[in-house]
C-alpha positions in Angstrom: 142.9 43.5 108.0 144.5 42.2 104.8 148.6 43.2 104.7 148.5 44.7 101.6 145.7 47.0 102.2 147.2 48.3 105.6 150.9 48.9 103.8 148.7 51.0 101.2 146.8 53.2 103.2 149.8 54.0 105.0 151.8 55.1 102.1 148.9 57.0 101.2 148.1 58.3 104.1 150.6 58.5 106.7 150.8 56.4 109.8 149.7 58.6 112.5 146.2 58.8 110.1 145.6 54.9 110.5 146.7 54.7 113.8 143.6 57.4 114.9 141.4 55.4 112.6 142.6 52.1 114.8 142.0 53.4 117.9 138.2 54.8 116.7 137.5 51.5 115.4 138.5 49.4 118.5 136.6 51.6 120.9 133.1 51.2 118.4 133.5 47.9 118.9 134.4 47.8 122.6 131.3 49.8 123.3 128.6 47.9 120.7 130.0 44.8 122.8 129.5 46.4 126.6 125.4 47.4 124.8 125.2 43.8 124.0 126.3 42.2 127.1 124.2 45.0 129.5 121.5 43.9 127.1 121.0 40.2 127.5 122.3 39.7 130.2 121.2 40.0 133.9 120.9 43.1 135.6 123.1 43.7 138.9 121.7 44.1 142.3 121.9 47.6 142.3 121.2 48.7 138.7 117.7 46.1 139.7 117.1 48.8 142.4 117.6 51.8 141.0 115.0 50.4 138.4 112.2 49.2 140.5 109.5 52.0 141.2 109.2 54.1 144.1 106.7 52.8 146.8 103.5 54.6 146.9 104.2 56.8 150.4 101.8 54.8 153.4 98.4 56.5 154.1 98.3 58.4 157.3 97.4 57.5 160.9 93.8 58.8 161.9 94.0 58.1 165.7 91.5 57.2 167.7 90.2 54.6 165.5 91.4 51.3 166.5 90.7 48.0 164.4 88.3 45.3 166.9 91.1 42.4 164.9 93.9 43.8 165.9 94.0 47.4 167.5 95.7 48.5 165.1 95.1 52.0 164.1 92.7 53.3 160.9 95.2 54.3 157.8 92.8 56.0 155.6 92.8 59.3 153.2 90.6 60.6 150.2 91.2 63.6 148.2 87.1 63.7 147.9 84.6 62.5 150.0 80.4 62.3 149.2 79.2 62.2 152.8 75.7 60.7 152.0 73.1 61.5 154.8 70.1 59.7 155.4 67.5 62.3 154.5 64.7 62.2 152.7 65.3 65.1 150.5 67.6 62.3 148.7 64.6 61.0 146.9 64.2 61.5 143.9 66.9 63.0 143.3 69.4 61.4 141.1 72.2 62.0 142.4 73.4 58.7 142.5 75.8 58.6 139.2 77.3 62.0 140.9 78.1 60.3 144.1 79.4 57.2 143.1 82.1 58.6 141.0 83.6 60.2 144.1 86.5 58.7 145.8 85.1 57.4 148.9 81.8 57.5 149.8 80.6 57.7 153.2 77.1 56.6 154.4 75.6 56.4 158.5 74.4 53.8 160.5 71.9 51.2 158.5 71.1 53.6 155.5 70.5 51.0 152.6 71.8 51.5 148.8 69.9 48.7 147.1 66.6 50.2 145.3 67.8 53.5 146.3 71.0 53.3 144.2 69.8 55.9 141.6 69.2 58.6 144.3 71.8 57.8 146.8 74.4 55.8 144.9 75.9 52.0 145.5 79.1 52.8 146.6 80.4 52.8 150.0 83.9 52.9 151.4 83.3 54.0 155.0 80.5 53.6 156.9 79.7 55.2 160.7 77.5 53.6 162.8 76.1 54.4 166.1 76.0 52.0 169.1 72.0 51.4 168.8 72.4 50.7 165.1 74.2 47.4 165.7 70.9 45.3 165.6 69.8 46.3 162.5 72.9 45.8 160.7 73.3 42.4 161.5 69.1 42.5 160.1 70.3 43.6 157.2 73.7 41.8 157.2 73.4 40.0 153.8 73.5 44.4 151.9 75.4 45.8 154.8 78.2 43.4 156.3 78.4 40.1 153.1 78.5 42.2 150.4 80.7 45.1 152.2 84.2 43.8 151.2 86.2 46.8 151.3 84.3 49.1 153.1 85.8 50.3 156.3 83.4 50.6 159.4 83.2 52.7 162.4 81.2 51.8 165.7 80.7 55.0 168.3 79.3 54.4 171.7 79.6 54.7 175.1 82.4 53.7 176.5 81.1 51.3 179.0 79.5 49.4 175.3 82.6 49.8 173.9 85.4 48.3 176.9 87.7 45.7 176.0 88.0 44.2 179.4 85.4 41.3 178.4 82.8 43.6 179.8 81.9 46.0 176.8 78.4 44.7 175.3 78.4 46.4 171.8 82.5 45.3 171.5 82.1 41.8 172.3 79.4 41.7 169.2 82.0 43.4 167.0 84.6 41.0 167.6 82.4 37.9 167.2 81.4 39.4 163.8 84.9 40.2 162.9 85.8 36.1 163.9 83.0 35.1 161.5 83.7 37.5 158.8 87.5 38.3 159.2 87.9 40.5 156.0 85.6 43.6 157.3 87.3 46.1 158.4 85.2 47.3 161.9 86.5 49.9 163.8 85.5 51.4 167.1 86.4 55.5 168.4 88.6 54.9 171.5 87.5 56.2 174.6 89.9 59.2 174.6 88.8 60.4 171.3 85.0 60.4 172.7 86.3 62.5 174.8 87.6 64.6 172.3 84.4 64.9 170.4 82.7 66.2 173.3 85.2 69.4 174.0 84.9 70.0 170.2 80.7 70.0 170.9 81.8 72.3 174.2 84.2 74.1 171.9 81.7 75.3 168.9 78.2 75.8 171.1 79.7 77.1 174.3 78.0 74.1 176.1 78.3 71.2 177.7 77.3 67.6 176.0 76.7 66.3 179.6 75.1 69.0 181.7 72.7 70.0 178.5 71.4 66.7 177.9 72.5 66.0 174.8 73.3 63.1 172.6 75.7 63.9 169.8 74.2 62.3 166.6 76.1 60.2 163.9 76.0 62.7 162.0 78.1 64.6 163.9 80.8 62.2 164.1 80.6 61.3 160.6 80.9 65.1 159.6 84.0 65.4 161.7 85.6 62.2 160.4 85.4 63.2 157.2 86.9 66.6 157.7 89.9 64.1 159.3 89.6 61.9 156.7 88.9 64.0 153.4 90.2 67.3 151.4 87.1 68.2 150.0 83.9 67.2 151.1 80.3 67.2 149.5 77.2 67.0 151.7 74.0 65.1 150.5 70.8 65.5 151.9 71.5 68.0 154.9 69.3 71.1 155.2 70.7 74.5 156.3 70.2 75.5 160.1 67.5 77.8 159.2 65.4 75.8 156.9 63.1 73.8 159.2 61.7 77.9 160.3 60.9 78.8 157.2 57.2 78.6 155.6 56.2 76.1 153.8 59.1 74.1 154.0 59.6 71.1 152.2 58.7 68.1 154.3 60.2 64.9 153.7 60.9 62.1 156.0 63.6 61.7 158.1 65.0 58.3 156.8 64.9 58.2 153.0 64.2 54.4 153.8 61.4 54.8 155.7 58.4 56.8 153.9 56.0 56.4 156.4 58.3 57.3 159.4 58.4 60.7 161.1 59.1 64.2 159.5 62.2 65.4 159.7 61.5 69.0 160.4 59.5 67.7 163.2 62.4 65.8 164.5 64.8 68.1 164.2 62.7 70.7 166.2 61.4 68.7 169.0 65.0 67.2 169.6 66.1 70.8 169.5 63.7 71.9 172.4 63.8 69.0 174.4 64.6 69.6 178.0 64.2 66.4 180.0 66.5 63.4 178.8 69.1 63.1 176.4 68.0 64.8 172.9 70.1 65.3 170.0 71.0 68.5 168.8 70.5 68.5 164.8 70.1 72.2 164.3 72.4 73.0 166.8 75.2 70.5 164.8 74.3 72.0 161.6 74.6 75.8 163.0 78.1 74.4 163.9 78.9 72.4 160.2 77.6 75.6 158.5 80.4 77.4 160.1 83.2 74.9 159.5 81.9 75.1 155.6 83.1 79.1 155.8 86.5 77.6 156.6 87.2 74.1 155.3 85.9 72.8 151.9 82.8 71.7 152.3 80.2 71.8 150.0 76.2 71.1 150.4 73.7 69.3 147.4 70.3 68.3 147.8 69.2 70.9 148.6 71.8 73.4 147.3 73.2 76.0 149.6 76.1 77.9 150.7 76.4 79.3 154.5 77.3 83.0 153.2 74.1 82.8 151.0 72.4 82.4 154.1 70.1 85.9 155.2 68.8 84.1 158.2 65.4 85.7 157.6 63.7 83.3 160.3 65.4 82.6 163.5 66.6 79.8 164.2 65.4 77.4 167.0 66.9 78.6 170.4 67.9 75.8 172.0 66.7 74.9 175.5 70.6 73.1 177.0 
């Protein structure tokens, strides 16, 4: 600052007046300096810490679902599930659109998307498969197992199929696919859990899987995987408990894949009676879901129905356990 101009501010002004304006100025520069330098130059380890985002929290443990790779166990959430059954009440339908724009998608054993994708969808994030399925997904590998990156599978069995002492038929399979294709993501329910599934069966019916002869289906693991796996869940294709008693019921066939199969009312009800052998228990299972849909969030499409809607005008099947 020129000499003269500082000598005649202060007569002017006083000294204790330039002084304050002194000090002010220093500290505007001192400060547009420290911005500058914070600016362009590197950030410190910790300010580089406090900067970087928050980690999304890990997804939580479903036990009892151990990976064939590596025994690790299943990590695996969804804030909506479209549990996608098999049933020929699907076709036609169009609910395809509807169900792919869910979360995750969950399908059963070999059911096929390709052709079907406008009724049942194309998406498929988790798929559970029964024991006596395994055949036909390696048929149909090329849809189901090449083109599945992604998709997390779930084998249920026996557990003399599914023992990892060398001896376990259906486990041995699963780790020589896994080998070959190393990014699926198979699964297999761990003997214990089974176990689990079958006091739950005891739990809900009063009887026992075992001494009644029955065979839980896939879709009764797959419905209580979801309610593991899934806040909200919407059910496509299943039929209430009652609805294979009424007249003139709509009959469709049991696979929506297989058009000339069997009728699914007619499969339903002779499983339901059957004394001698092992029989599953569909109406039974679906007495059971229609029960946990008072209580969880669960939600039924194709056809349309809510368990308090239901009069139960026509009784349904007694079982014969």
């Amino acid at each position: 600052m020129p000499t003269i101009f500082v000598l005649s501010f202060v007569q002017r002004h006083g000294l204790a007046v330039f002084l304050a304006l002194s000090t002010m100025c220093t500290s505007l520069i001192i400060m547009y300096s420290n911005m500058y330098s914070v600016k362009d130059q590197p950030a410190q380890h910790g300010a580089a810490i406090r900067s970087t985002p928050k980690e999304s929290p890990p997804m939580p443990v479903l036990e009892g679902y151990i990976s064939v790779l590596d025994h690790k166990p299943l990590r695996m959430h969804c804030k909506s599930c479209a549990l996608v059954t098999s049933s020929g009440h699907l076709l036609g339908s169009k609910q395809g659109e509807k169900i792919d724009q869910t979360e995750c998608v969950i399908r059963m054993n070999d059911a096929p998307t390709r052709g079907y994708g406008q009724d049942v969808g194309n998406k498929t994030s988790l798929r559970v498969i029964a024991h006596s399925s395994i055949q036909r997904i390696l048929r149909n590998r090329n849809e189901l197992l090449n083109m599945s990156q992604g998709t997390v599978f779930i084998f249920w069995g026996p557990s003399n199929y599914m023992r990892r002492d060398g001896k376990g038929l259906v486990y041995n399979n699963l780790q020589l696919i896994n080998k070959i294709l190393p990014r699926l993501k198979i699964h297999i329910i761990t003997r214990h859990k089974m176990l689990q599934f079958d006091e739950l069966f005891k739990k809900e019916t009063g009887k026992d899987r075992k001494i009644s002869n029955t065979w839980l289906s896939t879709g009764w693991f797959t419905m209580s995987i979801a309610l593991e796996l899934c806040d909200r869940i919407n059910v496509y294709g299943m039929v209430p408990p009652d609805f294979c008693r009424a007249p003139n019921h709509t009959a469709v066939p049991y696979h929506y894949y297989e058009a000339m199969g069997p009728d699914e009312c007619t499969m339903y009800i002779s499983h339901e009676r059957g004394r001698k052998g092992s029989h599953h228990r569909f109406i039974t299972e679906k007495k059971v879901f229609a029960n946990w849909a008072r209580t969880f969030n669960i939600h039924f499409f194709q056809p349309d129905w809510k368990p308090e809607n239901q009069l139960r005008k026509y009784p349904v099947v007694k079982p014969m356990f």
